[in-house]
N, C-alpha and C positions, 0 to 999 in steps of 0.2 A: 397456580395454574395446575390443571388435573392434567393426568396421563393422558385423557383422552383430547382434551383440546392442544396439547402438546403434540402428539399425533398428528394430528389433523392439520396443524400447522404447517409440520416438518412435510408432509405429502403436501399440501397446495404448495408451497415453496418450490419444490419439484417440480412440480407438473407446472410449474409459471416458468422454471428453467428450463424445462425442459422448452416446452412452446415456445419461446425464445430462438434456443438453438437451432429447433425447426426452422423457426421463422427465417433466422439467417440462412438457412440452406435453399430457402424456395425463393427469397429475393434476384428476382435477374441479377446475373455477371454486371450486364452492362449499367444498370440502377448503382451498385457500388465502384464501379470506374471512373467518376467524374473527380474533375479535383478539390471540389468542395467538400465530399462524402470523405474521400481522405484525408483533406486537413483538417476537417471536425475528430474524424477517429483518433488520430496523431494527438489532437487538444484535447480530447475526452481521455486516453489512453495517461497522457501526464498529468492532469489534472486529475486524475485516481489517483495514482501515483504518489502524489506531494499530498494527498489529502490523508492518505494511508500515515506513511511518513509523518505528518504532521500529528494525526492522533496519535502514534503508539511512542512518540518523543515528548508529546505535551502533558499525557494523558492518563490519568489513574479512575480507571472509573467513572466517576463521574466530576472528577477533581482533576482544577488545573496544574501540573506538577513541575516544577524545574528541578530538576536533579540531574546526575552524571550522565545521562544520556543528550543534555542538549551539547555538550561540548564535545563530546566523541559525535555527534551530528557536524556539528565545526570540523571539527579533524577530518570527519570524511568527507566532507564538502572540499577541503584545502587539498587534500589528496588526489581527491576526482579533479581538481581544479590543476594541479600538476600532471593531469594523466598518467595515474601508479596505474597499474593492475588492479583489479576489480578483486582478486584475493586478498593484495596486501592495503588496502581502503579497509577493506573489512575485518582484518587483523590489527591493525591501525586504531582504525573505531572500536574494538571491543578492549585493547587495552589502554585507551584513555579513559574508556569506563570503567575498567576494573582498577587502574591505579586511582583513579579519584574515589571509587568506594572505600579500597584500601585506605587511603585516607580519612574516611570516616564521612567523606562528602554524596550523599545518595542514598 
């Protein structure tokens, strides 16, 4: 890929977000108050969400990976699932991944 078609990318990107953002601001108030418009955003919003999650826990590339990160996935799942703090979930999860690296697993 040349510099220049590089460019040119990263600007249309832009300017599609941007138009976007616009667009959400000129939409009537009352067009997004219905409660169908909300429960799609709610289901679109998580369903980013777990789909995020799901690639960067599965995901190398373009390879499918199980390594130390599915199970600190687990731990913060049990965690969330006991209602810890949203610090100590994520302190939780980075050191069942790093004692399982330590271990030589990842």
């Amino acid at each position: 890929m040349t510099t220049t078609v590089l460019w040119v990318t990263v600007l249309a990107a832009s300017l599609l977000s941007f138009g976007l953002k616009l667009a959400g601001h000129l939409i009537p108030e009352h067009w997004l108050a219905t409660d169908r418009v909300q429960r799609t955003s709610t289901l679109v919003t998580v369903a980013l969400l777990v789909s995020l999650v799901v690639v960067q826990t599965f995901a190398d590339g373009q390879a499918l990976v199980v390594d130390a990160r599915v199970p600190a996935l687990a731990v913060a799942a049990i965690a969330l699932a006991l209602r810890a703090p949203f610090i100590l979930v994520v302190v939780l999860a980075a050191a069942a991944a790093a004692g399982l690296r330590a271990l030589g697993w990842g």
